[in-house]
C-alpha positions in Angstrom: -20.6 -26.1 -9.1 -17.5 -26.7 -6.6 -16.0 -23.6 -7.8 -19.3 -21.5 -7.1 -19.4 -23.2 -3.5 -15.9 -22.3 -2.9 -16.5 -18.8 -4.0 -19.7 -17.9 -1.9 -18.0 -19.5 1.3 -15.4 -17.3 0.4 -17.1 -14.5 0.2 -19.2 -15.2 3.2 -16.4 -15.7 5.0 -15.0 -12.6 4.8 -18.1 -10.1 5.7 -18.4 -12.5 9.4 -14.5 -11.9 9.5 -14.3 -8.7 9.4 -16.1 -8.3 12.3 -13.2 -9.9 14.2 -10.8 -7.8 11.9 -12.5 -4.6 12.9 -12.7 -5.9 16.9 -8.7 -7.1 16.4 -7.4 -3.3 16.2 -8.5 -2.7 19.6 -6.1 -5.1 20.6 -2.4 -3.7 20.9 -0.3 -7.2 20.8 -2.2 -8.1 17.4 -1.2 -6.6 13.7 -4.5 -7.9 11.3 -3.8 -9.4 8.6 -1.2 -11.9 9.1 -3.6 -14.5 10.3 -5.8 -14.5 7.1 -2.6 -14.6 5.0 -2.0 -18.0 6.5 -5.3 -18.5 5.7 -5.1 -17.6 2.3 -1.5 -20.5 2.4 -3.2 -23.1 3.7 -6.3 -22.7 1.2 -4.3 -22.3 -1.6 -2.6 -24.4 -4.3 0.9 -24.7 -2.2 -1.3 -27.3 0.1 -3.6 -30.5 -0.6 -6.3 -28.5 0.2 -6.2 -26.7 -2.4 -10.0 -25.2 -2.5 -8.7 -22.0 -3.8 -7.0 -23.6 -7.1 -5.4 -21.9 -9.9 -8.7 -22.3 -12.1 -11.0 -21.1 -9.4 -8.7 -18.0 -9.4 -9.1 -17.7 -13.3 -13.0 -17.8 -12.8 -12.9 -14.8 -10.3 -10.4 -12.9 -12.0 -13.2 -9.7 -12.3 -14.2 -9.8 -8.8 -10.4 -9.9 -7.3 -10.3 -7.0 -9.5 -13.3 -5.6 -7.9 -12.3 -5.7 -4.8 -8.9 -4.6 -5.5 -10.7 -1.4 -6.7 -12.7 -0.8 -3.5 -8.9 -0.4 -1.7 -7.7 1.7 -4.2 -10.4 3.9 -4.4 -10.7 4.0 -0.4 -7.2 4.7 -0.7 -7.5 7.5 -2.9 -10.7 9.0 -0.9 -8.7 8.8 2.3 -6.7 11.8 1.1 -9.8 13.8 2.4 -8.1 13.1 6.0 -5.1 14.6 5.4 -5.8 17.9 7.3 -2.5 18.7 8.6 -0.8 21.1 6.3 1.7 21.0 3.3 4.7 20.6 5.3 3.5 16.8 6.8 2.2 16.0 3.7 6.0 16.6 1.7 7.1 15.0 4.7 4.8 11.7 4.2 5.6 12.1 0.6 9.9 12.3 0.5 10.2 9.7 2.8 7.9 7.2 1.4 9.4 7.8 -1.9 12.8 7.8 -0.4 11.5 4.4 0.9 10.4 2.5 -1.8 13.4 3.9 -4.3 15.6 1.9 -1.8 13.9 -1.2 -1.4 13.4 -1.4 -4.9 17.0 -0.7 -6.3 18.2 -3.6 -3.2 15.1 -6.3 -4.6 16.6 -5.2 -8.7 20.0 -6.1 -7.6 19.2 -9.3 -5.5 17.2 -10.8 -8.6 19.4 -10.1 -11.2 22.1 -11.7 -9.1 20.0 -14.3 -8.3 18.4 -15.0 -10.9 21.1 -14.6 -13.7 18.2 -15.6 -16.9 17.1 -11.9 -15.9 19.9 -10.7 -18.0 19.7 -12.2 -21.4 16.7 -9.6 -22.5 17.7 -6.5 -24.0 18.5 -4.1 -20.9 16.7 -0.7 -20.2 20.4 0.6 -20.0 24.0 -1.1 -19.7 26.7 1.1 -18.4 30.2 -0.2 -18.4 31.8 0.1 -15.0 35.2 -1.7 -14.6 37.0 -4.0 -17.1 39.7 -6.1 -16.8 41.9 -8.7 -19.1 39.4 -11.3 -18.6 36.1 -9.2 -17.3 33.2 -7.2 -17.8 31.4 -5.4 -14.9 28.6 -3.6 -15.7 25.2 -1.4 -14.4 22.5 -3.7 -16.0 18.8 -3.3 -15.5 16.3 -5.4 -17.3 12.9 -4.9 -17.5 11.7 -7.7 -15.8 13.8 -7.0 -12.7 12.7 -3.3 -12.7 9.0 -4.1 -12.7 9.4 -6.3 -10.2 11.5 -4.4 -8.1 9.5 -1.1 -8.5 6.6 -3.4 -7.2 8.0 -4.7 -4.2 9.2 -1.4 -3.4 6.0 0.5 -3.7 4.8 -2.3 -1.4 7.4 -1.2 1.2 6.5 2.3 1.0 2.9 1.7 2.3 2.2 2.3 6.0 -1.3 1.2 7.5 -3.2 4.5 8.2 -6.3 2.2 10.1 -4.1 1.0 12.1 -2.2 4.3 12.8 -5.3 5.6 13.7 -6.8 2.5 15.7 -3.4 2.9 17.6 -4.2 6.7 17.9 -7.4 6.2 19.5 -6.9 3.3 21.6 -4.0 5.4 23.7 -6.4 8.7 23.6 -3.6 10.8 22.0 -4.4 13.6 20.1 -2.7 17.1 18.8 0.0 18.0 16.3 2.3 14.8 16.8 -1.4 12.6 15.9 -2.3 14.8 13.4 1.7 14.5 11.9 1.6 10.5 11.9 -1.8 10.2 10.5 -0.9 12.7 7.4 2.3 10.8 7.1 0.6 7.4 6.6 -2.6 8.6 4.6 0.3 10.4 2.5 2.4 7.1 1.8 -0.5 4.9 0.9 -1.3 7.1 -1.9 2.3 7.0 -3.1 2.8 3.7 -2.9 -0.1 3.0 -4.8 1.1 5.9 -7.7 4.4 4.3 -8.1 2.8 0.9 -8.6 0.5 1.9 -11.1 3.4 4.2 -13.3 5.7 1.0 -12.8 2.3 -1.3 -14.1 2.1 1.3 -16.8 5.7 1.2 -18.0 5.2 -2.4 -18.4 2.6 -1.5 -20.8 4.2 0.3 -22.5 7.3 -1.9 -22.9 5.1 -4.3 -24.2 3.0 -3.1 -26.5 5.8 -0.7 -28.3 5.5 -2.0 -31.0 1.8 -1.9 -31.7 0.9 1.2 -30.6 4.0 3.2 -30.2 3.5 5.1 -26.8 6.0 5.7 -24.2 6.0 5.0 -20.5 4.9 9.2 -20.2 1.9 8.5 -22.8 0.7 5.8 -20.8 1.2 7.0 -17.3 -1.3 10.4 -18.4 -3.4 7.7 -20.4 -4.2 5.6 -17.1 -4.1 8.8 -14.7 -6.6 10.8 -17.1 -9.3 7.8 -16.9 -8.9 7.8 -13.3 -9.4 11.4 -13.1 -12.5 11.3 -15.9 -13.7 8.2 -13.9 -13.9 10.9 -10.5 -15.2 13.4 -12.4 -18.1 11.5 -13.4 -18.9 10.6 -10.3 -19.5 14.1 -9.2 -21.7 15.2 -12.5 -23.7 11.6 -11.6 -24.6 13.2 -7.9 -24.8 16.8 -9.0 -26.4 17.9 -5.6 -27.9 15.0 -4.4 -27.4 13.7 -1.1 -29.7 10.4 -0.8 -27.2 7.8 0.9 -29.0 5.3 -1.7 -27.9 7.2 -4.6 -24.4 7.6 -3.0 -24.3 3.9 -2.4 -25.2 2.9 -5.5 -22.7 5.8 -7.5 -20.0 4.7 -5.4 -20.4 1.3 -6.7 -20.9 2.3 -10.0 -17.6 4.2 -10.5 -15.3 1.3 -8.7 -17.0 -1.0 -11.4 -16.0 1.3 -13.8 -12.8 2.5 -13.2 -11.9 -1.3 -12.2 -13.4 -2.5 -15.8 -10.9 1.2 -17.4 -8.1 -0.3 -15.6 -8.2 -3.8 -17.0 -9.1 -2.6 -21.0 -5.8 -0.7 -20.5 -3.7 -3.7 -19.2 -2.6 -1.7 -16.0 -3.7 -2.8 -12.5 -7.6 -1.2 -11.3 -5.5 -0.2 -8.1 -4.3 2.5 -10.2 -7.0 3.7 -11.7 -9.2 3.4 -9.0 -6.1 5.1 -6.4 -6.7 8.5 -8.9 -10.5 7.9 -9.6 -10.7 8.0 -5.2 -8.2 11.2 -5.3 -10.3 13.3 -7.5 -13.3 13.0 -5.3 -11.6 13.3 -2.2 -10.4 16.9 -3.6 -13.5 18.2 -5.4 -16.4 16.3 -4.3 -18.6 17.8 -1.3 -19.5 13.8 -0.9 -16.4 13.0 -0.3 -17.1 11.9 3.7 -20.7 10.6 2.5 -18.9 8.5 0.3 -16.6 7.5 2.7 -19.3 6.5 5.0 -20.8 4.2 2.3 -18.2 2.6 1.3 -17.5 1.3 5.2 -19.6 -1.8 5.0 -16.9 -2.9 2.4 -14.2 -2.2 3.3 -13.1 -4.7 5.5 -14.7 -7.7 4.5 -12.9 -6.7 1.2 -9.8 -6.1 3.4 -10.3 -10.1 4.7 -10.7 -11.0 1.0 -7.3 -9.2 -0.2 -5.1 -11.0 2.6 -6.6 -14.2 1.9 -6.4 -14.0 -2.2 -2.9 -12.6 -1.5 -1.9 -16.1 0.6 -3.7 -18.3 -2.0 -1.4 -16.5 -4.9 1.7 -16.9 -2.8 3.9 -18.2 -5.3 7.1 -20.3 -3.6 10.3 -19.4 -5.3 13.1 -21.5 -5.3 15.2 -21.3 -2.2 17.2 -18.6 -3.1 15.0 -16.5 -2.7 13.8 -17.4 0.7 16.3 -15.0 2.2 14.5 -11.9 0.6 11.9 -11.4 3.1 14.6 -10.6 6.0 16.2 -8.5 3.7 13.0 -6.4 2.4 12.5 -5.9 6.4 15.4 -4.4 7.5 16.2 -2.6 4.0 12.4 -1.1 4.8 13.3 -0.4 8.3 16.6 1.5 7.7 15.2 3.2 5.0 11.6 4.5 6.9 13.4 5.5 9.6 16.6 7.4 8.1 14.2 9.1 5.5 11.7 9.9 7.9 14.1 11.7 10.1 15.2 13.7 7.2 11.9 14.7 5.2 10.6 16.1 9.1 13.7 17.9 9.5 13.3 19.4 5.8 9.8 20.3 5.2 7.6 20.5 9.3 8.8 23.7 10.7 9.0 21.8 14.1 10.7 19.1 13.7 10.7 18.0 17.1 7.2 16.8 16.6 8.3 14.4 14.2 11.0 12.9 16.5 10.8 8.7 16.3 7.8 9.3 14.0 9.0 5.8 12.1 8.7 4.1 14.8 5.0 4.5 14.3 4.6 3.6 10.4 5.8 0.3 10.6 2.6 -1.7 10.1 2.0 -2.7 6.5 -1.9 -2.8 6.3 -3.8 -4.1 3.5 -2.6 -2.9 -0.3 1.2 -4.5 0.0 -1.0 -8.0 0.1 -3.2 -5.7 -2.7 0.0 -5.0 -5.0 1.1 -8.4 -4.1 -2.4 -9.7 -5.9 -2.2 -7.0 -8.5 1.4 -7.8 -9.8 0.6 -12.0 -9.9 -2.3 -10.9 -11.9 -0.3 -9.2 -14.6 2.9 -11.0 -14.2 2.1 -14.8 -12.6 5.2 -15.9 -14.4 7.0 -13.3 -12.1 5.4 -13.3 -8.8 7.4 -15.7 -7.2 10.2 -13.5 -5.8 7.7 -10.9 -5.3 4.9 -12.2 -3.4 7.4 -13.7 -1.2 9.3 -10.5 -0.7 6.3 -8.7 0.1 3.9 -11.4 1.8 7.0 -12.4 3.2 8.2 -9.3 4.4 4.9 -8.2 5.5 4.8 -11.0 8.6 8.7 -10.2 9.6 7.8 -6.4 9.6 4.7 -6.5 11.2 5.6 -8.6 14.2 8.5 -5.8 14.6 5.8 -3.3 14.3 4.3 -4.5 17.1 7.3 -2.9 19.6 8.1 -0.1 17.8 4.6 1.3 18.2 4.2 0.8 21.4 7.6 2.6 22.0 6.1 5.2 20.2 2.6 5.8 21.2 5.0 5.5 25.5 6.9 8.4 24.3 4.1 10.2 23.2 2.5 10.2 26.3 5.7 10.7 28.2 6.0 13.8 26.1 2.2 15.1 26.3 2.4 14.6 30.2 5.7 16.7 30.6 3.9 19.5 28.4 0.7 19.5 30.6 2.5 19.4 33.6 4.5 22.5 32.5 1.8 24.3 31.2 -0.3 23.5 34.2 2.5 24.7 36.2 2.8 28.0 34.6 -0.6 29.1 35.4 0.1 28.8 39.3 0.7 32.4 40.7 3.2 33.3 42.2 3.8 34.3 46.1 4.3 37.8 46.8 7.9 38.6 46.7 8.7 35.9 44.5 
């Protein structure tokens, strides 16, 4: 009976707070989502509180999956916005990749060397690097570490495209550079959530080698097929409908689904969900409808992820504390250096990319998603992870903060100098000038 209470005032909880969620982004000093993390701490089992206990979490296993669905579908869907062109969207794409490659090979090395019990399963590869009379140095990855470092890495490479856009529309800028920065977020959400799922699927397939025999490629098309079928079938379901209630109640029907294909095959619903979400956004003409239905959930299931995220917020031992720093300025040092290089590769004017990471810094929702995800499949694990990310998350959002509003003044610096010169070009001249 307690656990039902606790779960309904939960719940309830988060549809009234989302209202201030929704209200927060108007607001440039504030990044959401930190507040209901500390939320989620205090709640949790790390506190005497502990309303949100362990077994509680057990019982709503399938609705945190749920609602960890609704993201990744949004997250797929949200590819419908990305308008800009090819060029911003290889841009978005190399640099989040080029992002979360770094921040994961830095998190593999600082666990292994931290945590040294890492090593003693059999390695994905060993390669001999130096020896001497009396040592050994060698390239070791385990499987553990990789997993783990892959997550926390795809975590890194997301970048909040609500709050991009919130940021957009609260200082009225619009035009190439907006459409560049929105494309670029929208872009690295989607990755992010790609690489977590083929890293939750290599697990699988590590693990159950031996009974069924398929390899990390088998599984990855397995898990991306069933998203795909799962998007498909939304589309035969609607056929040309357009009644919102029939939308509504599809929309619902294929999270459910897709949530319910992810968990039979042992790999996080943010995956399946993430591609279900994609193949609608790209052959669907419900795509916006759906969109538009799916709004009433999406933040209060927003408020729900950063508060389960707190409440599974593992403490490590205090070795680990250090890794949040770390993940923030590997994350920063990687946006921006990759950033500047994808623009000046694949946008054929690069200038409109120029300090573009200084606008992607805000995390957003799925890291504290991934961060839930990975203690779901992994809770022996999700120490060092949840408090790199979570963790991470705070440090890099507070930084955020400045960065964007450097970025959003030279924006308008920038737009007013082209006005003014294009305003100026239309004046005639004098006659003999």
């Amino acid at each position: 009976m307690r656990g039902t209470f606790v779960f309904i005032a939960v719940v309830v909880f988060a549809f009234v707070a989302s209202r201030l969620l929704e209200r927060s982004l108007a607001r440039p000093w504030l990044v959401p989502g930190m507040a209901y993390v500390a939320l989620g701490v205090v709640l949790g089992p790390v506190f005497p509180l502990n309303v949100i206990s362990l077994d509680l979490l057990g019982q709503i296993d399938l609705f945190v999956s749920t609602v960890l669905g609704i993201l990744g579908f949004a997250t797929g869907l949200g590819l419908r916005r990305v308008s800009a062109g090819i060029e911003p969207t290889l841009a978005g794409f190399t640099a989040t990749l080029g992002v979360i490659v770094t921040v994961a090979l830095a998190i593999i090395g600082a666990v292994q060397w931290l945590d040294p019990a890492l090593l003693a399963s059999t390695p994905i590869f060993s390669t001999p690097v130096l020896a001497t009379d009396s040592s050994l140095v060698s390239l070791w990855l385990s499987p553990d570490s990789l997993w783990m470092g892959l997550t926390v890495g795809a975590a890194a490479g997301a970048s909040s495209v609500v709050w991009v856009e919130a940021a957009l529309r609260r200082s009225g800028i619009r035009g190439a550079r907006a459409e560049l920065l929105q494309t670029m977020a929208s872009v690295s959400e989607f990755t992010a959530l790609v690489c977590f799922g083929m890293a939750m699927a290599g697990s699988r397939a590590t693990t159950s080698a031996g009974a069924l025999g398929l390899t990390i490629i088998e599984w990855s098309v397995i898990t991306v097929a069933a998203g795909g079928v799962t998007g498909v079938l939304f589309s035969v379901f609607l056929g040309s409908e357009d009644e919102p209630v029939r939308i509504t109640v599809a929309s619902v029907g294929v999270i459910v689904f897709a949530t319910g294909v992810g968990t039979a095959l042992g790999v996080s619903p943010l995956f399946v969900n993430v591609i279900a979400g994609a193949t609608v956004a790209l052959t669907s003409p419900h795509a916006s409808r759906l969109s538009d239905a799916l709004a009433p959930l999406r933040f209060p299931a927003t408020v729900l992820v950063f508060v389960l995220a707190g409440a599974t917020w593992a403490l490590p031992h205090r070795g680990y504390w250090f890794l949040p720093v770390g993940y923030a300025l590997v994350r920063a040092l990687a946006r921006r250096s990759f950033s500047s290089i994808a623009v000046a590769t694949f946008v054929s004017k690069p200038e409109l990319g120029h300090r573009v990471a200084e606008g992607l810094g805000a995390h957003g929702p799925l890291p504290s998603a991934i961060s839930v995800a990975f203690t779901q499949l992994f809770p022996e694990l999700a120490a060092p992870v949840t408090t790199a990310i979570l963790g991470g998350m705070i440090v890099g959002d507070l930084a955020a903060l400045r960065s964007m509003a450097r970025y959003l003044a030279y924006v308008e610096e920038i737009q007013h100098t082209e006005e003014a010169m294009a305003a100026g070009s239309t004046i005639p001249r004098e006659p003999g000038r």
